[in-house]
DRENPASE-724958 format. One record per residue (C-alpha): residue number from 1; residue in one letter; y, x, z. Coordinates in steps of 0.001 Angstrom, whole numbers. Example, Ala and Ser with C-alpha at 12.3 -4.5 7.8 and 13.67 -1.06 7.14 Angstrom:
<nodes>
  seq  type        y        x        z
    1     A    -4500    12300     7800
    2     S    -1060    13670     7140
</nodes>
This chain:
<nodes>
  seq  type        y        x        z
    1     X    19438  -135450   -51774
    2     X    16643  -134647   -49247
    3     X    16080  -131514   -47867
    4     X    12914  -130663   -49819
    5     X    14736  -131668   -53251
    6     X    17616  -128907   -52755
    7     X    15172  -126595   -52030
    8     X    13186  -127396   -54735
    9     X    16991  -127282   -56921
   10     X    17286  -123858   -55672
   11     X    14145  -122465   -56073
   12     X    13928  -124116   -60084
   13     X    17429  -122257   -60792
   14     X    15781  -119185   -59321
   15     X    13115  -119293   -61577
   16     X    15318  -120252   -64980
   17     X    17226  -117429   -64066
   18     X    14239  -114799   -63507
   19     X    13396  -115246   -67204
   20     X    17058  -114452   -68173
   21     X    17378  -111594   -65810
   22     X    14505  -109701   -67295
   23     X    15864  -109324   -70579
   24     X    18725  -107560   -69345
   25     X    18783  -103602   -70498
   26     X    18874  -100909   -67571
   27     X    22508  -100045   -68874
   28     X    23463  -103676   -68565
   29     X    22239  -104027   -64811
   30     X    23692  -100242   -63454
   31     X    27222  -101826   -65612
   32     X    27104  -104952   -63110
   33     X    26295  -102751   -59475
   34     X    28955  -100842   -60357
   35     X    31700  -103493   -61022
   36     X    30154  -105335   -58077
   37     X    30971  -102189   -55814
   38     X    34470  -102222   -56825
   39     X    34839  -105968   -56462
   40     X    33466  -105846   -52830
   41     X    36255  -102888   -52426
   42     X    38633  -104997   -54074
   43     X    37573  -108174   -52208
   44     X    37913  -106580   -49040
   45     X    40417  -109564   -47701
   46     X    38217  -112159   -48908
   47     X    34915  -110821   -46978
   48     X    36934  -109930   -43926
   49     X    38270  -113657   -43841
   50     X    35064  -115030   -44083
   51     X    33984  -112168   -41723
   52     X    36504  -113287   -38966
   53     X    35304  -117242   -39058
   54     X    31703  -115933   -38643
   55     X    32820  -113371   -35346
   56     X    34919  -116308   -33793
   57     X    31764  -118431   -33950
   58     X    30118  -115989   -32613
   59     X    31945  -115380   -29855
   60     X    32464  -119083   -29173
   61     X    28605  -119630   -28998
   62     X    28203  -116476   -26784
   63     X    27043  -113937   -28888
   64     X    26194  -110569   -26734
   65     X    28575  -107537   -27687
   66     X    25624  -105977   -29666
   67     X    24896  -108874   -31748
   68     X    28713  -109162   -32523
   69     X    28570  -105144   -33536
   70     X    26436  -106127   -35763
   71     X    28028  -109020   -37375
   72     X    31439  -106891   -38151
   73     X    32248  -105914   -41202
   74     X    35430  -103702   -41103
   75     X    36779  -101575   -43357
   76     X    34014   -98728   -43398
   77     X    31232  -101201   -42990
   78     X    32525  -102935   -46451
   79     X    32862   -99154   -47884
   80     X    29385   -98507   -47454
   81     X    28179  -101854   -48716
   82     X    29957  -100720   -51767
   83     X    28718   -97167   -51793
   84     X    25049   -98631   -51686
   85     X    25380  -100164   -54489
   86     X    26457   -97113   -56672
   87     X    23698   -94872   -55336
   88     X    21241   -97965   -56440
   89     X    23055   -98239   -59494
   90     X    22489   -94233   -59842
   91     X    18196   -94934   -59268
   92     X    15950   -94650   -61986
   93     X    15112   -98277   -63177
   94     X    11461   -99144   -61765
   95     X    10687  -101640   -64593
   96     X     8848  -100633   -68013
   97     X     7580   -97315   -66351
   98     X     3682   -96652   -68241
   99     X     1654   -96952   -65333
  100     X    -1746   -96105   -67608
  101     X    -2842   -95917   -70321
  102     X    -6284   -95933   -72536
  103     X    -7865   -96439   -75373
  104     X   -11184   -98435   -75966
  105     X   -14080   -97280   -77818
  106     X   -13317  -100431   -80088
  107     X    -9863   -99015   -80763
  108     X    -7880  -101724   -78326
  109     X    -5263   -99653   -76928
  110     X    -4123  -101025   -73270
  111     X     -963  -100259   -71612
  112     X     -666  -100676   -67754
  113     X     3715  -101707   -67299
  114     X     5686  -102034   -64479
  115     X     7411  -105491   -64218
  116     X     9315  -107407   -62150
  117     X     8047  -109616   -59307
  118     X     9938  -112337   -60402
  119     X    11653  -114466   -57615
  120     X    12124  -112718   -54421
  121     X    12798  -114766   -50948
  122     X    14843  -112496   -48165
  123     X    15218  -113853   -44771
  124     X    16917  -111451   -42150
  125     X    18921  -111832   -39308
  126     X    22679  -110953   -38166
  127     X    23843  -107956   -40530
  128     X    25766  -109207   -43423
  129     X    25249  -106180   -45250
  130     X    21883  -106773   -46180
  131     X    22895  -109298   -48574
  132     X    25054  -106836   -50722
  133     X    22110  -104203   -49917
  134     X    18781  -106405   -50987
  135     X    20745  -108744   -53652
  136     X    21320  -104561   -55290
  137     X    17879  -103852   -55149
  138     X    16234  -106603   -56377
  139     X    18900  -106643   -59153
  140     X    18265  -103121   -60185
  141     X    14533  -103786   -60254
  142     X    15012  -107341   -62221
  143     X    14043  -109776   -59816
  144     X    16123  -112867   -58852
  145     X    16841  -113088   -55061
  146     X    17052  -116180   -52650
  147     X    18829  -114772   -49421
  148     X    18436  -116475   -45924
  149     X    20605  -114867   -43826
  150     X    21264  -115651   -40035
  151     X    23444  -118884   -39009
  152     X    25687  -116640   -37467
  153     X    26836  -114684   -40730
  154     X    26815  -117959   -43143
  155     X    30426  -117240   -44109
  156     X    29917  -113497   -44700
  157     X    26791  -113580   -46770
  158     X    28471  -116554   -49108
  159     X    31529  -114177   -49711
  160     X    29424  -111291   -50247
  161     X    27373  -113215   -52707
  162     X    29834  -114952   -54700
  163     X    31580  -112173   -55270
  164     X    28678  -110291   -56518
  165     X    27625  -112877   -59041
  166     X    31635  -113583   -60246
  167     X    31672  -109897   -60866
  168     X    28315  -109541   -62691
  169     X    29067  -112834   -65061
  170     X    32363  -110658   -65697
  171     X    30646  -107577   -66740
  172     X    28022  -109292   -68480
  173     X    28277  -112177   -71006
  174     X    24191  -113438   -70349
  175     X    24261  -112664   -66593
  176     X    22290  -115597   -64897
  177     X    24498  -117117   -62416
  178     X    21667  -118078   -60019
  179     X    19956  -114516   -59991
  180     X    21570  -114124   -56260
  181     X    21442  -117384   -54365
  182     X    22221  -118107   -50471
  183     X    20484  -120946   -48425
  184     X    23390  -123031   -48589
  185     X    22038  -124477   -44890
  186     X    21329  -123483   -41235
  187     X    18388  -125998   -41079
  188     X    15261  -124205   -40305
  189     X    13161  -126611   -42036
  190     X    14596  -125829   -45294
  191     X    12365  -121980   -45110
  192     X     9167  -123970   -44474
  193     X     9885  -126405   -48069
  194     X    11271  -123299   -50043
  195     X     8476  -121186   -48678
  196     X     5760  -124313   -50202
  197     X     7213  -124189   -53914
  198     X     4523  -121628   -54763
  199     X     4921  -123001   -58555
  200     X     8720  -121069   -58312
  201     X     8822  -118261   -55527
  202     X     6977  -115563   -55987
  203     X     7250  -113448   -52910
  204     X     9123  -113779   -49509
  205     X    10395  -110321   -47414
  206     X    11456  -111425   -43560
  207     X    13467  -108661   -42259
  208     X    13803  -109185   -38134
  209     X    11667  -109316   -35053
  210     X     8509  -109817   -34426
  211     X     9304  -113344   -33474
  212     X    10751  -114462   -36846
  213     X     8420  -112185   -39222
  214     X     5287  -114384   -37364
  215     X     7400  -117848   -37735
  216     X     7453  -116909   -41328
  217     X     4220  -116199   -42370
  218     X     2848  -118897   -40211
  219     X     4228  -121332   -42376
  220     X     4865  -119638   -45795
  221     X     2442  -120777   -48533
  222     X     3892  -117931   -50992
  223     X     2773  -113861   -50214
  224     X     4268  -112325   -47514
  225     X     4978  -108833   -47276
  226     X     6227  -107598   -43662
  227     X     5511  -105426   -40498
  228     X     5263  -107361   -37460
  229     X     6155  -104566   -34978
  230     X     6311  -101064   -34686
  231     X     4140   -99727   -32168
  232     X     4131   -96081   -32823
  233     X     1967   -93050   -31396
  234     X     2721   -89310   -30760
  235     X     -369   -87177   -29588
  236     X      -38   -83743   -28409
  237     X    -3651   -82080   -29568
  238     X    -5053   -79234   -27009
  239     X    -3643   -76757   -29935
  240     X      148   -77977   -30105
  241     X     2839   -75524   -30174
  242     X     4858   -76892   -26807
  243     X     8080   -76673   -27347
  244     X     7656   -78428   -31162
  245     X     6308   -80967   -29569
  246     X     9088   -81738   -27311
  247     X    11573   -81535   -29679
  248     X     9131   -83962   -31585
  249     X     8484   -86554   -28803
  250     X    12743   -86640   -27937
  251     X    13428   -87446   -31751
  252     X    11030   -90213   -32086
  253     X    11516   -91964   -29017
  254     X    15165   -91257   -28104
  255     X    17054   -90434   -31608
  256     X    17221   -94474   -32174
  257     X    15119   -96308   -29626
  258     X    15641   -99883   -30990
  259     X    14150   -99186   -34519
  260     X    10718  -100093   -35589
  261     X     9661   -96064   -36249
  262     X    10580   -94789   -33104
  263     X     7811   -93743   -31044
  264     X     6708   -96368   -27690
  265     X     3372   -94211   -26660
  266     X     2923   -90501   -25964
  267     X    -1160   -89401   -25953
  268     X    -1194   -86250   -24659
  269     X    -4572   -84172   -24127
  270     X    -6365   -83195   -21128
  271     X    -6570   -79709   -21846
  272     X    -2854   -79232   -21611
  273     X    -1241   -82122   -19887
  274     X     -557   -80327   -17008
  275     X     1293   -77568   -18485
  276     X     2997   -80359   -21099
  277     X     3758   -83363   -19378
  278     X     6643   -82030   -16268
  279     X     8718   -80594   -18713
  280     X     7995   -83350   -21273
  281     X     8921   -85431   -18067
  282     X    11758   -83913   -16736
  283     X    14001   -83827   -20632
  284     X    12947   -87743   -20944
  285     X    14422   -88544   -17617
  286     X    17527   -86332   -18597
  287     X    18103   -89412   -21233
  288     X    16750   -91959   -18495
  289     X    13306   -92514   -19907
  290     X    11657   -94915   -18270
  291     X     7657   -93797   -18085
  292     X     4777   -96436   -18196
  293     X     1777   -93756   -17634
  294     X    -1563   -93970   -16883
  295     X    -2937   -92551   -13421
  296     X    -3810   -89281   -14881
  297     X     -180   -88765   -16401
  298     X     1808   -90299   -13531
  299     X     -349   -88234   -11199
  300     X      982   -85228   -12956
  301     X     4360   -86193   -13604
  302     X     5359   -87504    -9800
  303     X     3345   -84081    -8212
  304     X     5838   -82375   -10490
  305     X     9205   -83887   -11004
  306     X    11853   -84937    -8336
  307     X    11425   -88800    -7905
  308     X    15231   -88871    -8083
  309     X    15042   -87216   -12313
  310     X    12217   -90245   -13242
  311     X    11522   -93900   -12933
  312     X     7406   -93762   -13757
  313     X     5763   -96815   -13495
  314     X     1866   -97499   -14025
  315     X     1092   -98985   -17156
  316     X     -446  -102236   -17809
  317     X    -2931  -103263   -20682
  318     X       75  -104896   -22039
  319     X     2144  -102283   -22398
  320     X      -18  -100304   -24539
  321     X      724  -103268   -27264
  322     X     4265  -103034   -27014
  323     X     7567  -102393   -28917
  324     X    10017  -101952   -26358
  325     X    12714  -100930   -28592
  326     X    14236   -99470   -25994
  327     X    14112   -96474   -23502
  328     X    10778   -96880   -21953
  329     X     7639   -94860   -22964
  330     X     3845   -95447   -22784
  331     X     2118   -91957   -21713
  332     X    -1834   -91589   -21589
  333     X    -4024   -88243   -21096
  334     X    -6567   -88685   -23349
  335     X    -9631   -86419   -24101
  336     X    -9551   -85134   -27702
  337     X    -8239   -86082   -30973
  338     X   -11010   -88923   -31093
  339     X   -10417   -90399   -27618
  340     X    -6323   -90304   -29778
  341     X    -7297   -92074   -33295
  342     X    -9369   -94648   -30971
  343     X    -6251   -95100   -28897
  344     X    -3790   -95792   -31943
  345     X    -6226   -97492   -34481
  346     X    -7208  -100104   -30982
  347     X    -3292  -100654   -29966
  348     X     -847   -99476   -32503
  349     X      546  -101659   -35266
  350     X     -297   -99768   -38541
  351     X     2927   -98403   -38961
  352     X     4101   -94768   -38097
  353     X     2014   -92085   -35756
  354     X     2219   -88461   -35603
  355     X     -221   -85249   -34018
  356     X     1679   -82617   -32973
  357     X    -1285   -79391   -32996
  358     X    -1915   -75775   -35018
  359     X    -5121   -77056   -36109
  360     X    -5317   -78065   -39501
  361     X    -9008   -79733   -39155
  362     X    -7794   -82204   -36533
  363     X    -4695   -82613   -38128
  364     X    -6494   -83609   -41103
  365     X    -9354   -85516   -39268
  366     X    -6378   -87580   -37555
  367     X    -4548   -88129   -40677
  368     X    -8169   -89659   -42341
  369     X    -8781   -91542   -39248
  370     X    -5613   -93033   -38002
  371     X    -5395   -96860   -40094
  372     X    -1465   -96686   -40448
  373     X     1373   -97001   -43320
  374     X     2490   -93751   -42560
  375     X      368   -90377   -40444
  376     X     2426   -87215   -39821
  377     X     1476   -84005   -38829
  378     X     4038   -81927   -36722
  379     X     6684   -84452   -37466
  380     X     8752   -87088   -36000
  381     X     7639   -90697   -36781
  382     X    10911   -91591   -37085
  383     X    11252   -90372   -41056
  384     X     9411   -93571   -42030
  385     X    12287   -94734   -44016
  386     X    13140   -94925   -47890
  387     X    16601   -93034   -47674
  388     X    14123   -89920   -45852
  389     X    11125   -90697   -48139
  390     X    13816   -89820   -51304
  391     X    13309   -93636   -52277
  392     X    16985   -94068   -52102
  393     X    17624   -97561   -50731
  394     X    15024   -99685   -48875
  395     X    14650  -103553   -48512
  396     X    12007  -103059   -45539
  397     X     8658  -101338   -43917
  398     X     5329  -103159   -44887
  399     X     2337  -102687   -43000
  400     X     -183  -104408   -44974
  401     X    -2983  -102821   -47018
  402     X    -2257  -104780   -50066
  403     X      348  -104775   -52624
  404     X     3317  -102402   -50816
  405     X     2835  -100206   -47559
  406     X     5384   -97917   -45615
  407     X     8624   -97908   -47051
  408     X     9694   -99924   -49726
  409     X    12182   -99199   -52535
  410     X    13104  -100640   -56023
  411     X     9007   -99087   -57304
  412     X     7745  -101832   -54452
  413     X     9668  -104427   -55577
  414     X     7661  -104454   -58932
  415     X     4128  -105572   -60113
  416     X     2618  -105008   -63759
  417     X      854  -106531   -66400
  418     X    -1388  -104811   -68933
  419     X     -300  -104765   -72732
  420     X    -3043  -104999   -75100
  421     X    -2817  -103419   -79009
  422     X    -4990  -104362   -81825
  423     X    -6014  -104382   -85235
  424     X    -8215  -107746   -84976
  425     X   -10866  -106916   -82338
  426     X   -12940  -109556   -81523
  427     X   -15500  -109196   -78258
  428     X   -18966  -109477   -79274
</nodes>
């Protein structure tokens, strides 16, 4: 069998199985994330095996520290793989919600449903625990998954998988046993021939860097829905309240610096960035922030602040595009909220920016003008997430303007169709 003809095998069963999947009853599906949260619990021994083959690879091939954090999955890692799938299990179920509704003046009544998407593609990198995690939520909202997880966790995510489905066929009699499938191979060619069967796959998700989200939808003939990067803004308006927007600025860039909502650029304006930026300056380098400024900010900052508290650095054209991911911060003094929205809406990626100010017309005016998933005023960008948003779980961040945007939960990871009733109306 070639390549292209197990993909195609895969993708068919996927299908099959979407059409079984729907008819199951919101009782039915919470009855299998349950059992499947005790199973993994249960199953501990058999995922940790697996587990232990995938970190020895690992560590043969050279795998950084990090990257084998991230692989592990010990005892409380397992426990809250388990414990995410009872709090999806405890969601309201997305699918059949009445969307709208209306009646024509010919009497057709029309009914606007939510549905599922049908079969779902998930590529991501490293963690296993995303395949318990998105396999939950596309269960819950009745879509059939097909889960491409890193080489380097092949062992985990099968485990994780297979005991999943076992335990679901358990709980229910008509549970389709390829409604959670892994890419049973490393090769990367076999994303580009699933990601062509647009007669069978529906949607694909990449969850990862920038790197692998563009490999993706280069070659994907099927939607994509994804964020490329997270380049995200704070500006401190003439009218901020100083101290809020310290404690702002320190959340969203050094609460969790390698995450795609945490902040890489602070805008600051004129009016005040002399009485803002040294002490701005001085609590970054306490958690050795590395500044990229303009010559207007690092002006300020180095006339101000002991060389020995700071690293400050001028910044390049390129760095105004970037997601460091890391402790280093963009800083520009920038004149007015326009000079700000011009800033963000020219270099930013679409996904998360804040303005820190009293005003409430600027605030407003930058909330209208700003072209991202997700605007704050006086708050850190880093609540872009579904868990903070109330959405209870999250499968990713989208940045595009159609179909999902910000955070998505199980509501995202439907569609709808309209329902038509008559009594024999014909169009004239």
């Amino acid at each position: 069998m070639t390549l292209r003809d197990e993909m195609i095998q895969l993708a068919r069963q996927a299908k099959a199985a979407s059409r079984e999947l729907a008819r199951l009853t919101t009782t039915e599906k919470n009855g299998c994330l349950l059992a499947m949260a005790d199973a993994l619990e249960q199953d501990r021994a058999v995922i940790q095996a697996a587990n232990a083959l995938d970190m020895a690879a690992g560590r043969e091939a050279g795998l950084s520290g990090a990257m084998l954090d991230r692989l592990l999955l010990d005892d409380k890692r397992v426990a809250a793989m388990a414990r995410g799938l009872r709090e999806v299990a405890a969601l309201p179920d997305p699918v059949g919600r009445l969307l709208d509704e209306r009646v024509r003046p010919n009497g057709l009544r029309l009914r606007k449903v939510s549905v599922p998407i049908g079969v779902i593609v998930i590529i991501y990198e490293s963690r296993p625990n995303v395949t318990a995690d998105a396999a939950s939520l596309c269960l819950k909202s009745g879509n059939v998954v097909i889960l491409r997880g890193g080489r380097e966790a092949m062992n985990s995510n099968r485990a994780i998988a297979q005991i999943m489905v076992e335990t679901a066929a358990r709980e229910v009699g008509n549970f389709p046993q390829h409604a959670i499938q892994v890419v049973p191979t490393t090769d990367r060619d076999a994303i580009k021939e699933l990601l062509s069967l647009t007669e069978y796959v529906d949607l694909c998700m990449p969850r990862g860097g920038e790197g692998l989200i563009r490999a993706v939808s280069e070659c994907s003939k099927v939607p994509v829905i994804k964020h490329y990067k997270g380049v995200c803004h704070v500006y401190v308006d003439a009218d901020a309240d100083l101290a809020m927007a310290e404690n702002i600025v320190m959340n969203a860039k050094c609460q969790r610096p390698a995450v795609c909502n945490a902040a890489e650029t602070l805008l600051v304006d004129r009016t005040i960035a002399d009485r803002f930026l040294p002490a701005m300056a001085v609590r970054l380098g306490e958690k050795n922030v590395e500044l990229r400024a303009d010559p207007a900010a690092k002006a300020i900052v180095q006339a101000t602040v002991p060389h020995t508290q700071l690293t400050v650095k001028e910044a390049t054209e390129r760095d105004w595009f970037t997601e460091y991911n890391d402790y280093i911060l963009n800083v520009r003094v920038v004149d007015g909220v326009r000079a700000a929205i011009e800033h963000i809406n020219h270099y930013g990626s679409a996904h998360s920016d804040s303005i820190v100010t009293r005003n409430e017309s600027r605030a407003r005016q930058f909330q209208a003008e700003v072209d991202s998933a997700a605007v704050y005023w006086n708050a850190s960008t880093r609540f872009t997430d579904g868990g903070e948003y109330g959405m209870g779980a999250e499968i990713g961040i989208s940045t595009d303007k159609l179909g999902a945007r910000g955070p998505m939960g199980l509501e995202e990871l439907t569609t709808y169709k309209w329902l038509g009733d008559g009594t024999g109306q014909v169009r004239g």
